[in-house]
N, C-alpha and C positions, 0 to 999 in steps of 0.2 A: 504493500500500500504506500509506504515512505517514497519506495521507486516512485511509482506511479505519478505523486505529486512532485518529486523534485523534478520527471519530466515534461509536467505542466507547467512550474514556474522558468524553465528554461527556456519553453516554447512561447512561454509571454514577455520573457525578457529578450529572446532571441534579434529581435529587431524592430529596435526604440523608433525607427523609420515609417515602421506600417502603422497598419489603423489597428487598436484595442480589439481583441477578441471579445462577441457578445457575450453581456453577462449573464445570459442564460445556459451558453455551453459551458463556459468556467462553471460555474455551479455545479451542473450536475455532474459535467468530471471530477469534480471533488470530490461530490454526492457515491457519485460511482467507483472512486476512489478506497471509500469506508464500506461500502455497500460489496467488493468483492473478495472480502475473506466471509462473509455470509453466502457466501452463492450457494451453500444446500440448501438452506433454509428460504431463500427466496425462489428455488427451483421448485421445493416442496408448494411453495405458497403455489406457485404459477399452476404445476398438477393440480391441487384442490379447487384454486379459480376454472379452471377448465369444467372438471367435472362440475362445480356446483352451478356452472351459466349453462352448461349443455342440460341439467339436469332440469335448470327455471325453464329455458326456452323448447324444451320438446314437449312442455304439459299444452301451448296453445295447437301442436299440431295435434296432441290426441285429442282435445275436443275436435278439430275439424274431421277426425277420423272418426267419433263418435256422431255428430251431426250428419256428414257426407255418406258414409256407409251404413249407420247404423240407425237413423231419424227421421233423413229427407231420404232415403233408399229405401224404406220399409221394411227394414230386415227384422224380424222378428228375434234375432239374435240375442238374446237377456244375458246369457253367458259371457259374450265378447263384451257386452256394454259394460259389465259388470268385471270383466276383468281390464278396462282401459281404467275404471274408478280405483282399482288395486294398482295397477302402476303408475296413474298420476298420482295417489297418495304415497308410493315409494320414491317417488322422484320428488317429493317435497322432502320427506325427510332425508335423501339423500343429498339435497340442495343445503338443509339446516347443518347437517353434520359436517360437510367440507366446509362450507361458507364458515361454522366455530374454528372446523382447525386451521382453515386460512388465517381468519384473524388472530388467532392466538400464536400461528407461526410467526405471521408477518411481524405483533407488537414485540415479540420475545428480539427476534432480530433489529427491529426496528428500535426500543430502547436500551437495546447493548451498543447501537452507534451512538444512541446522543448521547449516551452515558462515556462514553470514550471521550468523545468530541468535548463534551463540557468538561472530564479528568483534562487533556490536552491541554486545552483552552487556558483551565486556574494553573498550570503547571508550566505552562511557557510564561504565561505575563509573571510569575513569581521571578522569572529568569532573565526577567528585562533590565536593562540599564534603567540609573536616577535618572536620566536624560528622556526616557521616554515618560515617566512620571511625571515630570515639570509641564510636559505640554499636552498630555491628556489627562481630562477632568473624572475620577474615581468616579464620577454617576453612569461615564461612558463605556466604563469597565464594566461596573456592574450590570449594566443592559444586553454586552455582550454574552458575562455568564450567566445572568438570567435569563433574559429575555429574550435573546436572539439564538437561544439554545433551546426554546420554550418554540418557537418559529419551526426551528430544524425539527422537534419531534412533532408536531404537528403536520410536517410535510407527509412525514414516516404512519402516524397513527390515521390520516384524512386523505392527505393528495395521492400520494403514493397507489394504496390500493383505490381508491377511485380511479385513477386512472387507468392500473391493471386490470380490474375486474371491470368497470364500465369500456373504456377499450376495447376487450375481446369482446365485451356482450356486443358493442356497433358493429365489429365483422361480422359475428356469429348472428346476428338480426340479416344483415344485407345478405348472407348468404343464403339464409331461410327462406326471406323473401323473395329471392330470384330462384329458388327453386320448387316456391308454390306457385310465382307467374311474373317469367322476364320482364312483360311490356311492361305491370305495375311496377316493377324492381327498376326499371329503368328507370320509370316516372320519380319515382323515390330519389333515385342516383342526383339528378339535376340538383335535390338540396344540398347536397355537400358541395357544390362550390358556394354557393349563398351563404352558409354557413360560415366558410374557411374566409370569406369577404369580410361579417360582423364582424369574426373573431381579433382578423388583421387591425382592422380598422379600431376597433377597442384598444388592443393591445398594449401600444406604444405611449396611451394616455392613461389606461389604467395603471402601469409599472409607474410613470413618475406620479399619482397618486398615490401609490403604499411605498415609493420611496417618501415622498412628503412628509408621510403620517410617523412611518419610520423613525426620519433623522428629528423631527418636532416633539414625538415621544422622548428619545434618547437625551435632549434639552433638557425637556421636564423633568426626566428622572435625576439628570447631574444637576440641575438647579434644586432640586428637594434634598440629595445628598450634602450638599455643598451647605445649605442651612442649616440640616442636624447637626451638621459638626461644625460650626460655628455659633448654636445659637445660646450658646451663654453673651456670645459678643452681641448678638440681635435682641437680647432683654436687657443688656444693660445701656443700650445706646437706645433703647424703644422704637427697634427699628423694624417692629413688627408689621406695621403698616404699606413703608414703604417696599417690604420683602413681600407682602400679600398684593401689591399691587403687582410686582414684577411676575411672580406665580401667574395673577391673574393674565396678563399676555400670555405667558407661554401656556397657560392651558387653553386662552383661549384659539390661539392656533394651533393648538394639536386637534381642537373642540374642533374647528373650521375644516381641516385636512381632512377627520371621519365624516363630517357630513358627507364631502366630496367623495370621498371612497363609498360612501352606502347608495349618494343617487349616481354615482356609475354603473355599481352595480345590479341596481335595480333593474337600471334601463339596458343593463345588459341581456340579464334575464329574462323579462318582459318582451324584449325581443325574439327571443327563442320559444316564449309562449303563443307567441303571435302566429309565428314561424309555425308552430304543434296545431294549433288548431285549423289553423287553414290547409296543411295537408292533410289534416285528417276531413274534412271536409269534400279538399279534392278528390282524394279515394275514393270515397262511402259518394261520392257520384258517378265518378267513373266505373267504379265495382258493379253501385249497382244497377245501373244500365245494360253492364254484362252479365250479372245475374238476371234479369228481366228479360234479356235476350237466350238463356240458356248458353252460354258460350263461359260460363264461370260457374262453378260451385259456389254455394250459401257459405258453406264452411271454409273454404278457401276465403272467402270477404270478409270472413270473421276472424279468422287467425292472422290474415293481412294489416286489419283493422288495429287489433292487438297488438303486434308486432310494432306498427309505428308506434303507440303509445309506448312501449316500450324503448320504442327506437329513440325518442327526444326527453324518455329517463335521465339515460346516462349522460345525454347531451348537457341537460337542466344539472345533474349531479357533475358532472365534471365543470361548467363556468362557474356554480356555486363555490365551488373549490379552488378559482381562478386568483382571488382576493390572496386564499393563505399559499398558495403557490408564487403568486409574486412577493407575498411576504417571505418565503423561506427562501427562496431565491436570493431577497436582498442581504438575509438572514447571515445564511450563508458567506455572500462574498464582506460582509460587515465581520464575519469572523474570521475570514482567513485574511483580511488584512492585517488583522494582529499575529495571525499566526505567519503570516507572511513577514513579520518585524523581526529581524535581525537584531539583539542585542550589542550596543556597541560596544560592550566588555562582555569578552570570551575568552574560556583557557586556550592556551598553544597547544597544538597536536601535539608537540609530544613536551610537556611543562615538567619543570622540573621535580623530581618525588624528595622531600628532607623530613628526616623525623622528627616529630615534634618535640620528642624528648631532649636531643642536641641542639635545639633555637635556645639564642642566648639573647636576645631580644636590639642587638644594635641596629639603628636605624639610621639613614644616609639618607637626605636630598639632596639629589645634586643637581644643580642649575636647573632647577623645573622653571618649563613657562606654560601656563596653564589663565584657560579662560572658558566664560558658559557660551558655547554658540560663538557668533559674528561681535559680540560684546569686547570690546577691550579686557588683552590678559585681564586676570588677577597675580600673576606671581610672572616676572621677568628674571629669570636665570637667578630662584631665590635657590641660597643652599645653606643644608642645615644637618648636623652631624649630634647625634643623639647616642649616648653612650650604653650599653647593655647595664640593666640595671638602675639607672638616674631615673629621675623624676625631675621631669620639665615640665613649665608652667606657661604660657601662650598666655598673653592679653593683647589687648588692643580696641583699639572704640570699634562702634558697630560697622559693618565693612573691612574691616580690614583683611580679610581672609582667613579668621582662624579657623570658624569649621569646612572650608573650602581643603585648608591644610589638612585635616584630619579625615574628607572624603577622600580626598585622590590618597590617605594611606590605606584606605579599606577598600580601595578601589572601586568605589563607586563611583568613580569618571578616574580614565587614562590622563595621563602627561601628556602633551603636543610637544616637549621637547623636555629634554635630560630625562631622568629617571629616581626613581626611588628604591634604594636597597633596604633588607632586612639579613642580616647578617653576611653580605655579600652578594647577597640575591635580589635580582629583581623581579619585583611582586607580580610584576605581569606574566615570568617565565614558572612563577607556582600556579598550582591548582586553586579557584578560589575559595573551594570548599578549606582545602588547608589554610587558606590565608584568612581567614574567617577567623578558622579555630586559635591559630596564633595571634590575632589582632581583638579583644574584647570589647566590646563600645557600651556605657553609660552615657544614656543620651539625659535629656535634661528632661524629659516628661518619659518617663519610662516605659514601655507598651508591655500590658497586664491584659490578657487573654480572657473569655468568658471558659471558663473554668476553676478547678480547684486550683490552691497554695500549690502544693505538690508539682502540680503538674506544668503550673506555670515557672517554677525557678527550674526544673530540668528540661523546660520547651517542648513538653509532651517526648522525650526520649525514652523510652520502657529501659532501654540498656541500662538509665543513671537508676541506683537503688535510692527506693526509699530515705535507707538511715544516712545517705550519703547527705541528701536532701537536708534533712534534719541536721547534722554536722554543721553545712554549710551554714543554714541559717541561726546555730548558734554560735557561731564564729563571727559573725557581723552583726551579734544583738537584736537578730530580728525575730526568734525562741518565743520571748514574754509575750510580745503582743500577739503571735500567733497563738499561745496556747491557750490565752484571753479570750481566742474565739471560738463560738459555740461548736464546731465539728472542728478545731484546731486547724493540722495540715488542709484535713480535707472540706475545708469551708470554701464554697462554691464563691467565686468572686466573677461581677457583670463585666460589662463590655468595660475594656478599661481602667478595669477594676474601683470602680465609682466611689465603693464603699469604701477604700483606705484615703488614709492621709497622703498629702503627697510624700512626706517621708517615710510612712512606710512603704510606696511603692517605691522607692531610691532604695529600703532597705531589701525588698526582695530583688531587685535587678544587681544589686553587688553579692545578694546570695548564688545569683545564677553565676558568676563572673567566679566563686570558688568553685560551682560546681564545674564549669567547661576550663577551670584552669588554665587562661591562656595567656600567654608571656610577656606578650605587650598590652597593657591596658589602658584604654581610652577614654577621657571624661569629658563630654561636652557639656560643658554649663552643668553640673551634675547637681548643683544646690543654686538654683541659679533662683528658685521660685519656695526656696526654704525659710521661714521666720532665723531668726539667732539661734535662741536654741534648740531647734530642729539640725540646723546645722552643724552644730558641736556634736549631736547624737553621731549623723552622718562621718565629719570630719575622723569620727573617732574606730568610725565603721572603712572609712577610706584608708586609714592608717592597716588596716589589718588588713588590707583589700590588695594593698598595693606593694606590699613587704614582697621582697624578692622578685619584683617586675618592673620591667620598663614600664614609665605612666608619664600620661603625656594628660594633662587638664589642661582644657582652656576653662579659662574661668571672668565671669563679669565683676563678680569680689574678688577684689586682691589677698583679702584673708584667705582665700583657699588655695592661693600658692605660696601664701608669705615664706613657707616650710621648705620651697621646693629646693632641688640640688642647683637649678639654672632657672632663671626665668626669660623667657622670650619675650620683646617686648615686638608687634607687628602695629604697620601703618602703610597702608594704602600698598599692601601684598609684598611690603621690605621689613627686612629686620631693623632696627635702629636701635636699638638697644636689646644688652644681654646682660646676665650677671646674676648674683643672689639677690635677694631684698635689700638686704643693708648696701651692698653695693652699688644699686641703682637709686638707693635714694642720695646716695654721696654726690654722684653725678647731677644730680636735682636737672634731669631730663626729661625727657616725657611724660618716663613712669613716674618721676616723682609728682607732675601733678596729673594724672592720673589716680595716685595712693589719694592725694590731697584732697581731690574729687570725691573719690569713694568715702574717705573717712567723714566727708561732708553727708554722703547718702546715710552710716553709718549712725551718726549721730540722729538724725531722723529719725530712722526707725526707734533708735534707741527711747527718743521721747513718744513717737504713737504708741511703745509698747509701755510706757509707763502710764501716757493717759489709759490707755487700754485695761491696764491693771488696776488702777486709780478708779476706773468705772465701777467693776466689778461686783464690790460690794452694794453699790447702790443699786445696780439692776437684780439683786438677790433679793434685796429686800423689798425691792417694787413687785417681785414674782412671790 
């Protein structure tokens, strides 16, 4: 199957010259892609379609064979009437049983591909560069793993067999027809090009209708995403209104798009009703003319009759179907354009293998020049030599590139020039999974999983034990407050982890960092949104966190590196100062009023938390 599409997107990249291949055949070469490692199960389906349309369509020629021989013949025959009642009642239930195991084969196959497709789908976008996350909006994600995967199995559960089994019923009808009476079978034939007319002429307006509806949905859904997870900032700026109003356009243009899409299809439909009734009309006069004239059988006019009713069935079921068919269409190629996304960090064929037990944690920039996009670098041939084992401290105002510095070391964006070593090596020539596990990150809002303690400081790993678990989190002081909680380890914690402080979610993310023990440790802002003494808890939790590791904090408090072995001091993606604390303040440079600054924010807090405490007692006694 992997062949099969990599020699689709070859044949689409082949020659940037020509015109775009329709996106109808991309589709279902994809479609058809996934669909042939199922070929038994769709073979099986096709045998039971068979039998169950031969078995619907031969019940109207045994009435014409009960009317003709046995009615308008005068045959006294009670026996034969009575055994065609036995085989039209075997050929229904012969109809009901293929017809169950058709759709039970078809769904069984039919949801092990969207079930692939949607695995694939979460399991490449996990695999993408930061870069393609900066410029697509998580609502647009999500519509793809939901929704346009919801598309794809609807193709599988509705289009699909309609098309196959109505399909074979329109041959298997015309063929019937012309062999109860060519001239009416011909007369009949003239509809299919009127038909294949409507249908052309719909076409091309109904697809950019359900692409409309499509991409206007997928708005709506990344505009609803994008305010859950902002709306603390949307209640405290009271921006409820102006967010409801913005909602309101986009819903009501998605509102607009489905009317459009329902009176297309109405009048699609309607058409083909139109179409149903006047041939049938046609016939039932031409028929019966020739029955009036003796030159037709009653019963032949009547299984004829039947037949076209039958016959603008599957017609009326298959346009019905037309809607989710250009929906799964678009479905589709809206998915494989992600899955068409090349990550622009990937391992080297053949990357270097080191064990992790022998990382000593030294780290080397050398002349990096790095920038986001067409943007002006951030870093101009910066270089920076980091000793195995030190703890270095990063500051600088906002902009300056400190956590740009600490992406490009986890490689969440490449260098555009020089390189970054880790013990001689350059990170690009490791595996990223190993360089993951060598590089630990403390981010400054910690991401806490909807599940238990447990589960979230080993990252759902079965391999980490338990008591290891427990260890960890009494190594970093975060034991008491978990055993404070009513199911302890295995107290279920929401999206986020809503329920903790923010320090204790800094205290279970430095528990994960004992558990995956990795050599270089990294702190972005890690107490960046901590009260004081929240902080000291941490600070004391950092101490034991960071023993025996490279650590590299950036930090917006200067208190959180005062300690460190080196502090860095960055401005506008240059080093301009280095040194200890006492050092840099001797120089009375940058960082000195920078400290100067901070000790200013310092002092603040220090008085909101004394009004703070100063209230206290009075709102006791008012409660």
């Amino acid at each position: 199957m992997r062949q099969d599409i990599n020699n689709w997107q070859s044949d689409r990249n082949a020659d940037p010259g020509k015109k775009p291949k329709p996106q109808y055949r991309s589709a279902f070469r994809i479609l058809g892609s996934y669909v042939r490692p199922h070929r038994l199960a769709f073979a099986l389906v096709i045998v039971c379609t068979v039998i169950a349309i031969g078995a619907e369509l031969f019940q109207p020629y045994l009435v014409k064979v009960a009317i003709d021989d046995n009615l308008m013949g005068g045959s006294q025959d009670y026996g034969g009437l009575l055994a065609i009642c036995f085989i039209y009642f075997g050929l229904s239930l012969t109809g009901l049983l293929f017809t169950y195991l058709q759709n039970n084969l078809l769904q069984y196959a039919g949801q092990s591909i969207v079930a692939g497709i949607r695995k694939q789908l979460f399991e490449h976008i996990t695999k993408l560069s930061m870069s393609y996350f900066d410029k697509t909006p998580s609502g647009s994600l999500i519509t793809h793993v939901s929704s346009d995967t919801e598309a794809v199995n609807q193709f599988f559960n509705q289009v699909l067999l309609t098309l196959l089994r109505d399909g074979l019923t329109l041959l298997a009808i015309l063929g019937m027809m012309f062999h109860l009476d060519p001239v009416l079978g011909l007369y009949c034939l003239v509809l299919l090009p009127v038909i294949a007319v409507i249908s052309v002429a719909f076409r091309s307006f109904m697809r950019n209708t359900y692409q409309m509806a499509r991409t206007r949905l997928s708005r709506l859904v990344s505009f609803v995403a994008e305010n859950l997870s902002g709306m603390h900032l949307i209640q405290a700026f009271h921006q409820q209104k102006a967010q409801a109003e913005q909602f309101k356009e986009r819903n009501e243009a998605y509102y607009k798009a489905n009317i459009r899409e329902i009176r297309t299809m109405v009048l699609f439909n309607r058409s083909f009703d139109l179409l149903s009734n006047l041939t049938i009309a046609f016939v039932t006069w031409i028929g019966g003319k020739a029955v009036l004239g003796q030159t037709l059988e009653f019963g032949v006019l009547y299984a004829f009759i039947t037949y076209i009713r039958q016959f603008f069935q599957p017609i009326n079921a298959i346009t019905q179907q037309w809607n989710t068919l250009q929906s799964a269409t678009v479905a589709v190629n809206r998915i494989w354009s992600v899955l068409d996304t090349r990550p622009d960090i990937e391992d080297r064929p053949q990357p270097v293998q080191i064990h992790w037990e022998s990382v000593e944690g030294r780290i080397d920039f050398n002349r990096i020049t790095f920038g986001y996009g067409s943007e002006s670098p951030v870093f101009r041939g910066l270089d920076l030599h980091i000793r195995a084992g030190e703890t270095i401290g990063i500051v600088g105002t906002t902009g300056a590139g400190k956590s740009s510095l600490i992406s490009l070391l986890c490689r969440f964006y490449d260098v555009q020039e020089g390189s970054i070593l880790i013990d001689g090596h350059d990170i690009r020539d490791l595996p990223q999974a190993r360089l993951h596990r060598i590089v630990g990150l403390v981010q400054q809002e910690p991401f806490l999983y909807a599940g238990s303690i447990i589960d979230n400081v080993r990252m759902f790993d079965e391999t980490i034990s338990r008591d290891a678990v427990v260890r960890a989190c009494e190594f970093v002081g975060a034991d008491r407050l978990i055993r404070r909680m009513k199911d302890g380890y295995d107290t279920k914690l929401s999206e986020r982890g809503s329920g903790l402080s923010a320090g204790e979610r800094q205290l279970l993310s430095f528990a994960r960092i004992i558990v995956f023990r990795p050599k270089v440790l990294v702190l972005d802002e890690a107490t960046a949104n901590l009260d004081s003494q929240t902080e000291q808890l941490i600070q004391r939790a950092l101490q034991v966190v960071s023993e025996g590791r490279t650590t590299i904090a950036i930090a917006h408090r200067l208190s959180t590196v005062m300690q460190a072995d080196r502090i860095i001091v960055l401005r506008h993606g240059e080093i301009v100062e280095e040194g200890t604390h006492r050092e840099l303040l001797e120089r009375k440079g940058f960082y000195e009023q920078l400290y100067r600054h901070s000790q200013g924010e310092a002092k603040e807090e220090e008085v909101r938390m004394q009004r703070k405490n100063a209230s206290m007692p009075f709102k006791e006694n008012v409660v």
